[in-house]
C-alpha positions as CSV (number, residue, x, y, z in Angstrom):
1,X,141.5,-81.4,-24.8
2,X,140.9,-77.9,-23.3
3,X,141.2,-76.1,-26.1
4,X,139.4,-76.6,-29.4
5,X,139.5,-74.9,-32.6
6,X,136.6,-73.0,-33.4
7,X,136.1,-71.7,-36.6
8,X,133.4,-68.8,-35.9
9,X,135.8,-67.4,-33.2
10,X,138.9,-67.8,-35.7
11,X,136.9,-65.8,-38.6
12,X,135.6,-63.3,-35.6
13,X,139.3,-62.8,-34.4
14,X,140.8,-62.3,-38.0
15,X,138.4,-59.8,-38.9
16,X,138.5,-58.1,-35.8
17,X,142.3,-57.8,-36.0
18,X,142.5,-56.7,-39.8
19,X,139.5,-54.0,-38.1
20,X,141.7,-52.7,-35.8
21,X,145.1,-53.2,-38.8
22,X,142.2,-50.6,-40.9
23,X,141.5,-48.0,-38.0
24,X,145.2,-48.0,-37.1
25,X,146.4,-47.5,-40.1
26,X,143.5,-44.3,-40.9
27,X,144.3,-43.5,-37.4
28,X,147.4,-43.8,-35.6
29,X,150.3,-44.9,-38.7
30,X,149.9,-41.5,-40.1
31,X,150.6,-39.1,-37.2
32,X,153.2,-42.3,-35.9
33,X,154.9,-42.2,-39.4
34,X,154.8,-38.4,-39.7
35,X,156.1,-37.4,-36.5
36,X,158.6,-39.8,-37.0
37,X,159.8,-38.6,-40.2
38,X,159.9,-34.8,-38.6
39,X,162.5,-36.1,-36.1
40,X,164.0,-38.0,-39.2
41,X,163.7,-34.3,-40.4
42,X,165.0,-32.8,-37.4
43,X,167.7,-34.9,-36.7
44,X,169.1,-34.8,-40.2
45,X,168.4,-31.1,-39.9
46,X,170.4,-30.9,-36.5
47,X,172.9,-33.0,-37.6
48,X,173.6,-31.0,-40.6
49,X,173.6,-27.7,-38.5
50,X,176.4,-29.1,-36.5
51,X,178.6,-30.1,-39.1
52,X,178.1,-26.8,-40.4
53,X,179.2,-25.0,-37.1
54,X,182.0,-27.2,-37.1
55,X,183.5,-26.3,-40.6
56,X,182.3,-22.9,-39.4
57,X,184.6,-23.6,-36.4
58,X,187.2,-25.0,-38.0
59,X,187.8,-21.6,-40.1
60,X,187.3,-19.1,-37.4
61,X,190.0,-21.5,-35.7
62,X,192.2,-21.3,-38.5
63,X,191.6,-17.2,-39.2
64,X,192.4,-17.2,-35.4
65,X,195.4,-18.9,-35.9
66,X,196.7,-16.7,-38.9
67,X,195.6,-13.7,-36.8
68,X,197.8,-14.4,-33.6
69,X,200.5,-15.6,-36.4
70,X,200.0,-11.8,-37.7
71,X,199.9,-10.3,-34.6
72,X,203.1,-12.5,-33.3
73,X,205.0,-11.3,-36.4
74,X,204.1,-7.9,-35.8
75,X,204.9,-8.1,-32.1
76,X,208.6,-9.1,-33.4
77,X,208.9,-6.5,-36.1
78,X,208.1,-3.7,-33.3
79,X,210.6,-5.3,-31.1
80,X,213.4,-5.3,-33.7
81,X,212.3,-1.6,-34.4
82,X,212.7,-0.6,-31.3
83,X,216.1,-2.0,-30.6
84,X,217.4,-0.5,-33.8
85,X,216.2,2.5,-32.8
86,X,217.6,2.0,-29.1
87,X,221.1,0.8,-30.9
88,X,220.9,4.1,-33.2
89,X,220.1,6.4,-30.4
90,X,223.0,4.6,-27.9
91,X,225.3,5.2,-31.2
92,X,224.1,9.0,-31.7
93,X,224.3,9.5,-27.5
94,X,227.9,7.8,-27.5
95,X,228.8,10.0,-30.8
96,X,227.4,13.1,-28.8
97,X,229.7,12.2,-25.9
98,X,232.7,11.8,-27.6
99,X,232.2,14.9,-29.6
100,X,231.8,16.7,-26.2
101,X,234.6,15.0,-24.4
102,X,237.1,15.6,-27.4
103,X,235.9,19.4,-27.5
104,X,236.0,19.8,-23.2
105,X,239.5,18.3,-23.5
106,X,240.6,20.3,-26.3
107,X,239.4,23.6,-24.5
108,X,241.4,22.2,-21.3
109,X,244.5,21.5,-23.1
110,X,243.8,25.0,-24.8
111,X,243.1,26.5,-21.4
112,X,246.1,24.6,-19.8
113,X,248.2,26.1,-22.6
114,X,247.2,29.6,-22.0
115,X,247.5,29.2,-18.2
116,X,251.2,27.8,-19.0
117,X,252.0,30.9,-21.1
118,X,250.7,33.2,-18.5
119,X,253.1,31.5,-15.9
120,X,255.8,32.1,-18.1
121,X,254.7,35.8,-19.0
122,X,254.5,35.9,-15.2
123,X,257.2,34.3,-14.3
124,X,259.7,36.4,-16.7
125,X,258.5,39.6,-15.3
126,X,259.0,38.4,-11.8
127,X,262.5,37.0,-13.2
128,X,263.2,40.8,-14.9
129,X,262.1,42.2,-11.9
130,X,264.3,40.6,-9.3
131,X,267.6,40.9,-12.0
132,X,266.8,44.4,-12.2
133,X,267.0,44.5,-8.7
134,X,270.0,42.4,-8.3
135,X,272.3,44.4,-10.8
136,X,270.6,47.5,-9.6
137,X,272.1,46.2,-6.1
138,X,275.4,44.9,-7.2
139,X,276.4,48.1,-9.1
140,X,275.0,50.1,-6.5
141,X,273.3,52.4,-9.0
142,X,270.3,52.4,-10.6
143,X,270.7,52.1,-14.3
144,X,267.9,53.9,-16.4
145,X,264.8,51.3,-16.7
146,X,264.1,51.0,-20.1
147,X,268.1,50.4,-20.4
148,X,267.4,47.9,-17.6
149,X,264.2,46.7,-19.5
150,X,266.4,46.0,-22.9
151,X,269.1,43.9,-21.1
152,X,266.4,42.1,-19.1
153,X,264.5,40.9,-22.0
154,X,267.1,40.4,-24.2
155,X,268.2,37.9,-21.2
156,X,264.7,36.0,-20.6
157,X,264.6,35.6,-24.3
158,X,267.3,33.1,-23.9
159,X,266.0,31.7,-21.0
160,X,262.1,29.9,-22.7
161,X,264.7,27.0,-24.5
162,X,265.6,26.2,-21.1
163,X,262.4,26.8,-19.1
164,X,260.5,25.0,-21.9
């Protein structure tokens, strides 16, 4: 047998090892099981942290959200403004235009009118003129001109219905 059992080496061995169990324990468990418990610590710690920034995230997300929902919705209200304005100002320019073509056309008809009458006026003294001169020529005298005049007009009154 190549190995025997010796009992002096056993006890050595035993005490030896619960020597070194001691000095570890004094020595090295402490820092081991206190550094280890400060990255428990730290861990937990970070751990924590993060699921703070995350419900932190979470609500600036959601105030984000309401804020473009707010800022969408008031996007919208200005554009409906600004096409009832647009629709009232087209309304008050088309208005404006009608009230302007209504009044030029009235003044042309107006001016039309008096232009008419002034033909006429015209027209009837050119007319008295040339049957003065006509009876003036047929009788071969010249009748007194207000006489002439009298007859004249008295004619050309009679003669609008038909002009007209």
């Amino acid at each position: 047998m190549l190995v025997q059992p010796d009992p002096g080496l056993i006890i050595w061995t035993i005490i030896t090892f619960l020597l070194l169990l001691f000095i570890l324990k004094k020595a090295a468990w402490k820092p081991l099981l206190s550094a280890l418990q400060k990255r428990e610590d730290t861990i937990a710690s970070s751990i924590q942290k993060a699921e703070q920034a995350k419900v932190d995230a979470e609500k600036l997300l959601k105030e984000h959200s309401e804020r473009l929902a707010q800022a969408e919705a008031e996007a919208q209200r200005f554009i409906n403004e600004g096409r009832q304005l647009a629709e009232k100002i087209k309304e008050n320019i088309t208005t404006e235009a009608k009230a302007i073509s209504d009044k030029i056309i009235k003044e042309s008809k107006e001016e039309i009118e008096k232009s008419r009458q002034a033909a006429i006026e015209s027209l009837k003294k050119d007319i008295s003129q040339i049957a003065i001169l006509a009876a003036s020529k047929i009788i071969s005298e010249n009748l007194d001109e207000k006489v002439d005049k009298k007859l004249v007009d008295k004619m050309i009154e009679n003669l609008p219905e038909k002009i007209n």
